[in-house]
C-alpha positions in Angstrom: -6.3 26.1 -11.9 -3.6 23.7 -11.5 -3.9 20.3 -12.8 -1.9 17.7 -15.1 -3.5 18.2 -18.1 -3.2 22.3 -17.6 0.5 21.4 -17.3 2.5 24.1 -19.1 -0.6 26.1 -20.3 -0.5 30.0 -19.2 -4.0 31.2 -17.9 -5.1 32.3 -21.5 -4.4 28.8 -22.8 -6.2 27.1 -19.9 -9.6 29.7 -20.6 -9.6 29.1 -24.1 -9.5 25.1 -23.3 -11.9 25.6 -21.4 -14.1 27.6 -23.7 -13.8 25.5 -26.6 -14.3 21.8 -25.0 -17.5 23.8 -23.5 -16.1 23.0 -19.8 -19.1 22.8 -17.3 -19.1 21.2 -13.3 -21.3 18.8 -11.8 -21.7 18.0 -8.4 -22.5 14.4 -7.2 -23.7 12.6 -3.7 -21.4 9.6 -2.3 -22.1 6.1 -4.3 -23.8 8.1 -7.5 -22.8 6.8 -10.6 -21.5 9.1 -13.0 -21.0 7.3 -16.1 -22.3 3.4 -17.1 -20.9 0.8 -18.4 -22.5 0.1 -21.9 -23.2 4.2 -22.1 -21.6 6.3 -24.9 -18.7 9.3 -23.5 -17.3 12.0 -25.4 -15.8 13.9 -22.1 -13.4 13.9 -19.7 -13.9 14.1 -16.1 -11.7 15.9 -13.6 -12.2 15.4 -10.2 -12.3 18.8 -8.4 -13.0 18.0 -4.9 -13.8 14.2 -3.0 -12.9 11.2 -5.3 -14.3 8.1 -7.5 -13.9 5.0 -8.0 -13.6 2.7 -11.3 -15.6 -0.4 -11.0 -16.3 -3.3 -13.2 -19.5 -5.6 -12.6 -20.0 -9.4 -14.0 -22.8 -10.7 -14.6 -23.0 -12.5 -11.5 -23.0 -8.7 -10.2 -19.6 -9.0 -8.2 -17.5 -5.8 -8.1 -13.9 -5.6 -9.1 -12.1 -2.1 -8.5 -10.0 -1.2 -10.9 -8.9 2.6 -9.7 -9.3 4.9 -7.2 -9.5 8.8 -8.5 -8.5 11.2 -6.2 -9.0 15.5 -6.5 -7.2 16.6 -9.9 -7.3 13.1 -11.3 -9.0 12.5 -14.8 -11.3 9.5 -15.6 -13.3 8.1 -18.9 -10.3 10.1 -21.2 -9.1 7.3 -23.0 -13.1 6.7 -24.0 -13.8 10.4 -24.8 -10.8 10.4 -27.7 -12.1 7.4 -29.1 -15.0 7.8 -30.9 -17.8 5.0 -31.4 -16.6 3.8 -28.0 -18.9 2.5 -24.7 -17.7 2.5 -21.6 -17.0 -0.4 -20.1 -17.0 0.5 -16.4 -18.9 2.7 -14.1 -17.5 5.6 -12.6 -18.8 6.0 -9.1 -18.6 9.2 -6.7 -16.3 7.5 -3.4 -17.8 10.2 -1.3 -19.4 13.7 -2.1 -17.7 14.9 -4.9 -17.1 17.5 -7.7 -16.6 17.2 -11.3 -15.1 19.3 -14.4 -16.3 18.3 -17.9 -14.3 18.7 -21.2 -15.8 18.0 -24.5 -13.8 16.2 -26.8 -16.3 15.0 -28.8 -14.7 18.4 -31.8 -10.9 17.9 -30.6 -10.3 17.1 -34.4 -11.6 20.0 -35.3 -10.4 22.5 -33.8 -7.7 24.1 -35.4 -4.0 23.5 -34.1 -3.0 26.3 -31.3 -0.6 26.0 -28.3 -3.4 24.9 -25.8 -4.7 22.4 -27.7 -0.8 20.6 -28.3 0.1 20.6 -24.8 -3.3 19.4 -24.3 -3.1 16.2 -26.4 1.0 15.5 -24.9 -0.4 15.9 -21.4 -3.0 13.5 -22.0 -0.4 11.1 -23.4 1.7 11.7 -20.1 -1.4 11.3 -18.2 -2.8 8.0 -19.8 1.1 6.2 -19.8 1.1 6.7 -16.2 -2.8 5.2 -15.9 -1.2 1.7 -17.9 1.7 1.5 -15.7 -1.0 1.7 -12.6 -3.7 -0.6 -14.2 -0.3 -3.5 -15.1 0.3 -2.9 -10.7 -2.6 -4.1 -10.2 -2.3 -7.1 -12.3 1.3 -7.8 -10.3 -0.9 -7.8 -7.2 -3.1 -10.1 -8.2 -1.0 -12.6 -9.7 -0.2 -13.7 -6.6 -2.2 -17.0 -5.1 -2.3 -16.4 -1.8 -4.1 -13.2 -0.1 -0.7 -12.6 2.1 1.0 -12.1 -1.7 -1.6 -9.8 -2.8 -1.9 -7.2 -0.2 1.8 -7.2 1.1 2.6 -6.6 -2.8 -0.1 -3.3 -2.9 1.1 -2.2 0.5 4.9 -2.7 -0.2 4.0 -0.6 -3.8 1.9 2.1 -1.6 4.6 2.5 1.0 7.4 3.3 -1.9 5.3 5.6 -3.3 4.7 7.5 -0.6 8.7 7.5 0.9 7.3 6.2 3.9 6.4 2.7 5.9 3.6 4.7 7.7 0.9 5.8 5.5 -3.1 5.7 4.5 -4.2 3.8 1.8 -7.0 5.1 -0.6 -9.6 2.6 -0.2 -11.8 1.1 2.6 -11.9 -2.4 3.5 -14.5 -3.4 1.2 -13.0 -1.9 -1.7 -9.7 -2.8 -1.0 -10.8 -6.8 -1.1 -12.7 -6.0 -4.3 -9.8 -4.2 -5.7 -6.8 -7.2 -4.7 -10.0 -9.6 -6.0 -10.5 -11.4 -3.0 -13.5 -12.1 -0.3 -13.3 -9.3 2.1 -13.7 -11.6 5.4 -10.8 -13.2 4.2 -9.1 -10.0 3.8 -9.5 -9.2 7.3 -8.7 -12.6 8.5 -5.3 -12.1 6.7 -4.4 -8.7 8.0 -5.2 -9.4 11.6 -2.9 -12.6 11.5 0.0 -10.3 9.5 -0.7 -8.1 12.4 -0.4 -10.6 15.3 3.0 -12.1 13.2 4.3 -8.5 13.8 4.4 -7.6 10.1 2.4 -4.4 10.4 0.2 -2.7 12.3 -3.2 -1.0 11.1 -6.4 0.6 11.8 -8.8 1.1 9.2 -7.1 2.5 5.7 -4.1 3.6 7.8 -0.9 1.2 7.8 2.5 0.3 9.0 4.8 -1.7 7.9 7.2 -2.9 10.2 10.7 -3.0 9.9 11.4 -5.8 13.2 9.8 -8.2 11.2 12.0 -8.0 8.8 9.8 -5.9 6.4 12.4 -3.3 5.2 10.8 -1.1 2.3 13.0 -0.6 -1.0 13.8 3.0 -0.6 15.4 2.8 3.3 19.3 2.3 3.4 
């Protein structure tokens, strides 16, 4: 099993982990919700196969995204290691998906063995890179106008990814709620970027082009 948080483990390590945080899978049907806001979580969810999404509601009930988890990510670990916490999100199966479930609800507990150190550093890696994403986002949106916003995430996508031709994780619909703004709009906005010549796309798939001036960070 390879994943981030098995990083450096040997397959001994990674079945006693297993064992001991009392690792189980769940299976889930596109748009289930797998953990609710205001709910109590002592585990840590690793996508196996499909993905989810992170969503916060107002009260108003309009959605924001906040993160797109694709297979081998991990969601809800910053609320299993604290404990007393609620969530403050749901966590919602994008499509048909699988999970694995770790119980860290004991972590203190258990006495200190090889598994359990890399463990807690790989979730330290893990969680560092999940600020750096969640302070994108707030870069994206920053921006007033909706040209701002989504050149911004596709420019950050496009580095990413070493290319200026690439998918992006989330649907239309998602993508408004994730940029936090009205998805006709959205769509207004990309089909006049696409008449100007700044890119091209065709549903989650995009490209930037270069004649327009639009020259990615990484080309020479």
């Amino acid at each position: 099993m390879f994943n981030p948080l098995f990083q450096h483990m040997n397959e001994n390590e990674i079945q006693a982990c297993l064992q001991e945080l009392h690792a189980y899978s769940q299976r889930y049907e596109k748009n289930t919700i797998l953990l609710l806001a205001g709910d109590s979580n002592n585990q840590i969810g690793i996508v196996q196969k499909g993905s989810v999404t992170i969503e916060s509601y107002d009260l108003w009930g309009n959605t924001t995204i906040l993160n797109h988890i694709e297979k081998q990510g991990l969601f809800a670990e910053s609320y299993a290691l604290l404990e007393g916490s609620v969530m403050m999100v749901n966590v919602r199966a994008n499509e048909d998906c699988e999970v694995l479930y770790l119980n860290m609800e004991n972590i203190r507990s258990i006495p200190e063995t090889s598994w359990k150190t890399k463990l807690l550093f790989n979730l330290l890696q893990i969680t560092s890179k999940k600020n750096i994403q969640l302070s994108q986002r707030s870069f994206y949106i920053a921006h007033k106008s909706i040209r701002q916003r989504v050149f911004s995430y596709l420019t950050t996508i496009s580095i990413q990814k070493q290319t200026n031709d690439f998918e992006i994780p989330l649907n239309r619909q998602q993508l408004a709620d994730y940029l936090n703004v009205e998805r006709t709009a959205l769509s207004k906005e990309l089909a006049k970027m696409e008449k100007e010549g700044i890119l091209s796309f065709r549903k989650n798939h995009f490209i930037l082009k270069e004649k327009a001036g639009v020259k990615p960070a990484y080309f020479h």
